[in-house]
NUNUDREN-344564 format. One line per 4 residues: number of its first residue (from 0); for each residue x, y, z of C-alpha. Coordinates in steps of 0.02 Angstrom, whole numbers, plus 50000, padded with zeros to 5 digits. Each point is the difference from the previous one (the first is absolute). Example, Ala and Ser with C-alpha at 12.3 -4.5 7.8 and 13.67 -1.06 7.14 Angstrom:
BEGIN
0> 50615:49775:50390; 50069:50172:49967
//
This chain:
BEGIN
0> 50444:53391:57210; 50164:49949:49929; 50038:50186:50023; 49952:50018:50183
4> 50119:49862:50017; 50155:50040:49910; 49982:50160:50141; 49971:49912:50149
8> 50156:49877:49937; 50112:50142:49953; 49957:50097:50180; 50050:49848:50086
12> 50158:49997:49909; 50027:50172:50015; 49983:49967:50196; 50122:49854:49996
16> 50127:50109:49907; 49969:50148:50122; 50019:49852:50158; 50163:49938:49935
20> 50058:50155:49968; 49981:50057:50168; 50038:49848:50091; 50085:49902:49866
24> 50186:50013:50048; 49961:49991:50188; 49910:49800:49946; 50155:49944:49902
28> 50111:50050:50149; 49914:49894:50111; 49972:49857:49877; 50207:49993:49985
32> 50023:50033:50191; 49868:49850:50047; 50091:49880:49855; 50163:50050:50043
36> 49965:49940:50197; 49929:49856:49937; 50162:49952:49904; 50097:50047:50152
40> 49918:49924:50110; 50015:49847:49915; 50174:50026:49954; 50046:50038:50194
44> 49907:49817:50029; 50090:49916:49857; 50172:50073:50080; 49958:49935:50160
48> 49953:49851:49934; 50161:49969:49921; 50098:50065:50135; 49939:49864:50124
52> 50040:49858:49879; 50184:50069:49969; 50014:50026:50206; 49901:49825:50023
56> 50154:49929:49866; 50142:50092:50092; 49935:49936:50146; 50003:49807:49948
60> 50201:50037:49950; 50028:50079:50194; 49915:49851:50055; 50124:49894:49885
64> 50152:50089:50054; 49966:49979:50183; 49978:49817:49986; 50161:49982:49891
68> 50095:50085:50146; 50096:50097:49890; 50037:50183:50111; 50039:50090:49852
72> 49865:49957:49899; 49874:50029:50121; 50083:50166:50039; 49970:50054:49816
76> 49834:49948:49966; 49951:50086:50164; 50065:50152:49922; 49922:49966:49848
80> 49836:50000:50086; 50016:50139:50100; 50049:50107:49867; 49850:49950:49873
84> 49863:49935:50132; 50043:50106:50151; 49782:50052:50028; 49953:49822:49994
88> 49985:49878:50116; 50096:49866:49922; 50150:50118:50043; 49954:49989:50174
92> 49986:49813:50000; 50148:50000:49926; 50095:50108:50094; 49935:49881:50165
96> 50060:49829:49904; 50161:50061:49941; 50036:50090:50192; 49969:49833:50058
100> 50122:49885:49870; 50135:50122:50039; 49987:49979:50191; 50012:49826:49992
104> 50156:50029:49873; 50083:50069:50122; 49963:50181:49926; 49927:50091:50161
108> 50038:50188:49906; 49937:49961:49844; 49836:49930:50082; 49985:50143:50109
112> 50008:50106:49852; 49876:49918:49907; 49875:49988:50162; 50030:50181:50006
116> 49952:50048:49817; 49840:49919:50032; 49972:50073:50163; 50030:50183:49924
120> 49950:49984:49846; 49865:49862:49993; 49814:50049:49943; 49902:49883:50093
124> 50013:50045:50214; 49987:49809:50024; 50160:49967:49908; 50082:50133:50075
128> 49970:49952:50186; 50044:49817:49953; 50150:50070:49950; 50045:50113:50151
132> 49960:49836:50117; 50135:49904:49903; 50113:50144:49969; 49986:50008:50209
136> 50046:49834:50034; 50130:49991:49890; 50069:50166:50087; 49948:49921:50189
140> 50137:49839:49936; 50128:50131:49964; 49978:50091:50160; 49964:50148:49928
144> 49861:50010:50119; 49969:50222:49966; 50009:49975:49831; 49865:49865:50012
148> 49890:50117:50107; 50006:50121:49894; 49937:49876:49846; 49859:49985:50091
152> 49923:50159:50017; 49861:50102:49895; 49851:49920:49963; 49925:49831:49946
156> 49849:49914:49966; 49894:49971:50150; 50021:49801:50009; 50192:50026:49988
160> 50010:50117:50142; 49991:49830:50133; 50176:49940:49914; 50084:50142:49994
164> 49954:50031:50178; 50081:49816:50030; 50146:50031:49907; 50046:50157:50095
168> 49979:49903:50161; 50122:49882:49918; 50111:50119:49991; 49987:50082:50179
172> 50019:49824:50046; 50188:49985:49917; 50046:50167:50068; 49958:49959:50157
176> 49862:50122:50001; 49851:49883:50131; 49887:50154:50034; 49987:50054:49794
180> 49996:49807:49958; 49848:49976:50118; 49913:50145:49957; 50023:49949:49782
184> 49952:49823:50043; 49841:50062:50125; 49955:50097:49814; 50037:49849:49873
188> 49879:49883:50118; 49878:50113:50013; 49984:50035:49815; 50012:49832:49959
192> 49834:49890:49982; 49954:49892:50134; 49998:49822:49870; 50165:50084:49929
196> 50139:49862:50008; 50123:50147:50022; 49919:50065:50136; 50078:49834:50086
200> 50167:50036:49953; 49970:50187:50077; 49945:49905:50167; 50151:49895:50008
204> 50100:50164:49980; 49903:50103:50137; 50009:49859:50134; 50199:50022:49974
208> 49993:50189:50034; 49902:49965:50173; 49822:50007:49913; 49857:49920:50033
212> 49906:50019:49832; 49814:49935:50102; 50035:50186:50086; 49972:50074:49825
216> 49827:49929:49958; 49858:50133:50029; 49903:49963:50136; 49796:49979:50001
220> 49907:50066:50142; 49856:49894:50007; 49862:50118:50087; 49861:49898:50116
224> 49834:50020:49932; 49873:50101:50113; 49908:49891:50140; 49827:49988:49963
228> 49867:50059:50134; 49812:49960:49980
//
């Protein structure tokens, strides 16, 4: 008995041997290549993790230069963040906050530079059509009315199209442009929700270019229902 299995133990063995010979090197390759994803994958997260916090800090010192006023400082930070942070979207809202401190410096190049980093660089399509509505207004003030046309062009996010379609009738507006103004502001209303408090403003606009925004409103053809006979 103790013979019968000694052979039955050492043909087993001989088929393990024969199984990891044949297959052996093929197992440990995919063994390392499944670990080492793990680790990456888990490094990757770890980096990204990491990354956030330091963009989350840098953000908290743009926040502090902006407040302190300080033009240079808040020029350099910018640049900090931009060159360490540029795929996240703290750089964005940075980009946005800092456009905005320098305008009110009295900085209307610099924050038309940084409104146009975000709007050609940003990751996030939200950010970047914030950033061409601002960039456009800031343009429409300088009466650099083409140049704020062109700003507005290419494609946005659905619920952004109504804005830019007021902006550009904004524009038409200053250039003296009534036809295009009506025809932008006919677009903006329309896009715009009905409860929209914007929608309002878009009203107040159309009535000054001659239109009457009830003319807009779909109308509902209310068919009669059949007469019955007995």
């Amino acid at each position: 008995m103790a013979t019968h299995l000694d052979l039955d133990e050492q043909e087993q063995l001989d088929q393990l041997k024969h199984f990891w010979n044949t297959y052996g090197t093929l197992i440990t390759w995919v063994v390392l290549l499944v670990a080492g994803a793990f680790v990456a994958w888990n490094g990757w997260q770890y980096f990204q993790r990491t990354k956030a916090a330091q963009a989350a800090a840098l953000y908290d010192e743009v926040e502090r230069s902006t407040q302190s006023g300080d033009v240079e400082r808040i020029q350099r930070v910018l640049a900090d963040m931009k060159e360490r942070f540029a795929g996240t979207a703290y750089a964005q809202q940075a980009g946005l906050l800092v456009a905005k401190t320098l305008y009110e410096k009295g900085k209307p190049e610099e924050s038309r530079a940084a409104l146009g980093w975000v709007a050609d660089k940003g990751v996030d399509p939200g950010y970047q059509a914030v950033a061409k509505l601002r960039l456009a207004a800031e343009l429409l003030d300088s009466k650099s009315y083409d140049e704020a046309l062109k700003q507005l062009d290419g494609k946005v996010p659905k619920e952004f199209e109504p804005l830019l379609a007021d902006r550009k009738g904004d524009i038409y507006m200053a250039q003296g442009k009534r036809a295009e103004a009506q025809a932008e502001y006919r677009k903006a209303w329309t896009g715009l929700g009905a409860t929209s408090d914007y929608r309002r403003l878009v009203e107040i606009k159309l009535n000054a270019v001659g239109v009457d925004p009830k003319s807009l409103a779909p109308t509902i053809t209310v068919t009669p229902a059949a007469t019955k006979t007995s």
